[in-house]
C-alpha positions as CSV (number, residue, x, y, z in Angstrom):
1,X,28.0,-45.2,29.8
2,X,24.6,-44.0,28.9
3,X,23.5,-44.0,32.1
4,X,26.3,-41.8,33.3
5,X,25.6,-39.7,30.3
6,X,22.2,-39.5,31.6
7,X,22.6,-38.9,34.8
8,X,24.8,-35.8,34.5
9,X,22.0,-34.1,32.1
10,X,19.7,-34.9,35.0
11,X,21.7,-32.8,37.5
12,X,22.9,-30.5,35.2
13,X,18.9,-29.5,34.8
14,X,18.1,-29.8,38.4
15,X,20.8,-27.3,39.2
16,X,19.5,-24.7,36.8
17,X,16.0,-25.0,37.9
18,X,17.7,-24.7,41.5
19,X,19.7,-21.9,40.5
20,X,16.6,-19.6,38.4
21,X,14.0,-19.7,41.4
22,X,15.6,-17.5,44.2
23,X,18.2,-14.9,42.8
24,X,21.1,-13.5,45.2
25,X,19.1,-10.9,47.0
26,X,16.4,-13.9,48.2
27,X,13.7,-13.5,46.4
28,X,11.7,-15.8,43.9
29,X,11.5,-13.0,40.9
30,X,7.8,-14.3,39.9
31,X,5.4,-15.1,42.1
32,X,1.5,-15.2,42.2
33,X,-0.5,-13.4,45.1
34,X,-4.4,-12.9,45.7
35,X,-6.3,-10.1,47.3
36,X,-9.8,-10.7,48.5
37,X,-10.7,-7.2,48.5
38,X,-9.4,-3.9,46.8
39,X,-5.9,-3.1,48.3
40,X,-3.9,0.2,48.4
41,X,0.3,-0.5,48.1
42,X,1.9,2.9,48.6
43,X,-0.3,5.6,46.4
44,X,-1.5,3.0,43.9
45,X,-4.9,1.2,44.4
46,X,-5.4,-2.6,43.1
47,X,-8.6,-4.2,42.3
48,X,-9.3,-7.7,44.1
49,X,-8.2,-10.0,42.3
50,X,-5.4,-12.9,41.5
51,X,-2.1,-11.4,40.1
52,X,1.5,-12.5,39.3
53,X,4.1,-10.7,40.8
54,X,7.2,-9.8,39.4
55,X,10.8,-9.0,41.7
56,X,12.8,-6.5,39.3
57,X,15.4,-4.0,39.8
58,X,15.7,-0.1,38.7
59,X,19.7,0.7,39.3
60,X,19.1,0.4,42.9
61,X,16.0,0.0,43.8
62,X,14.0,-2.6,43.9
63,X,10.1,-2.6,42.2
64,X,7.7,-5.0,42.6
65,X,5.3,-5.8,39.5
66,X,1.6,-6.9,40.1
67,X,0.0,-8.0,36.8
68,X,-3.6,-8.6,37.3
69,X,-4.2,-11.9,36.1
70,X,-7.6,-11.3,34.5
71,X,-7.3,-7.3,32.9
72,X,-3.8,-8.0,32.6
73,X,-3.4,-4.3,33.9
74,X,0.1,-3.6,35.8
75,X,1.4,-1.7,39.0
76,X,4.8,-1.0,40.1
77,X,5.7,-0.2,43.0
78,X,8.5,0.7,45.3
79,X,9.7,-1.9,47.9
80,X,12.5,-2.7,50.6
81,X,13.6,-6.2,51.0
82,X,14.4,-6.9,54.7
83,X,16.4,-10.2,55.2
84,X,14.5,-12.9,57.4
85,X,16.5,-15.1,59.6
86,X,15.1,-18.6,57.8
87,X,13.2,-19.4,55.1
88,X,9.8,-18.2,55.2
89,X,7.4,-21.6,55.3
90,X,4.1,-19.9,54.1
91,X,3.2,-17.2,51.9
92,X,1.4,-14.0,53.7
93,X,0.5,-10.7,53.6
94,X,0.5,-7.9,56.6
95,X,-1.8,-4.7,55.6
96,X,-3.4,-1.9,58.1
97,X,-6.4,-0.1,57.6
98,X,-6.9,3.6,56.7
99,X,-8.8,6.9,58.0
100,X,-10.6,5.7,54.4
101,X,-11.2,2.1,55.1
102,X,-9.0,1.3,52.5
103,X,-6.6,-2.0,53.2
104,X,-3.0,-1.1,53.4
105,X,-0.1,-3.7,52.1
106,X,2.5,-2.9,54.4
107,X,4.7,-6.0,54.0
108,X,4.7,-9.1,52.0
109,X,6.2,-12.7,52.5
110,X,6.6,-15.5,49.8
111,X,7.0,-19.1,51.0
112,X,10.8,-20.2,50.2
113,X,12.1,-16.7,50.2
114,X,14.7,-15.6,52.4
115,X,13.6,-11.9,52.7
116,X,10.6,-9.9,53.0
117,X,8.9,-6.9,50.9
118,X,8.1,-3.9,52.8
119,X,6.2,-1.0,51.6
């Protein structure tokens, strides 16, 4: 009987932790991300560095949060989440390069997720 007991607590918990890392829309809501080099995402500029990145939602649109893991400084910033066909298998970032040398994130992927940021 205890082991019953026990074993429904057991999938009880693995169900939550199922259920609070991807929400509906396909997206973990935290992640963490690194950029090598200063990195421009729409008008806002972001210092190099290691942040953790936050999927939220204002009414309708959807922000992304970058909290620089050493200044603990923030940045929102406006995204579109673009469905993939599978789950990504590896986290990565696509960026161009401007008239000012300055990288530009254009999209981002998160390994697990089942859609894409695009800026």
């Amino acid at each position: 009987m205890r082991f019953v007991k026990l074993l429904g607590v057991l999938l009880f918990a693995f169900a939550v932790v199922a259920m609070a890392g991807e929400n509906k829309l396909g997206v973990r809501e935290v992640n963490h991300v690194k950029f090598d080099a200063t990195i421009r995402v729409g008008t806002t500029v972001m210092p190099a560095g290691e942040y953790v990145v936050r999927h939220t939602m204002q009414g309708e649109e959807h922000v992304m949060v970058f909290r620089h893991e050493q200044t603990r400084d923030e940045f929102k910033v406006k995204c579109t989440l673009v469905p993939l066909t599978q789950k990504a298998e590896q986290t990565h970032t696509v960026y161009t390069v401007n008239a000012a040398n300055e990288r530009v994130l254009q999209e981002m992927v998160f390994r697990g997720d089942t859609a894409k940021h695009v800026f």
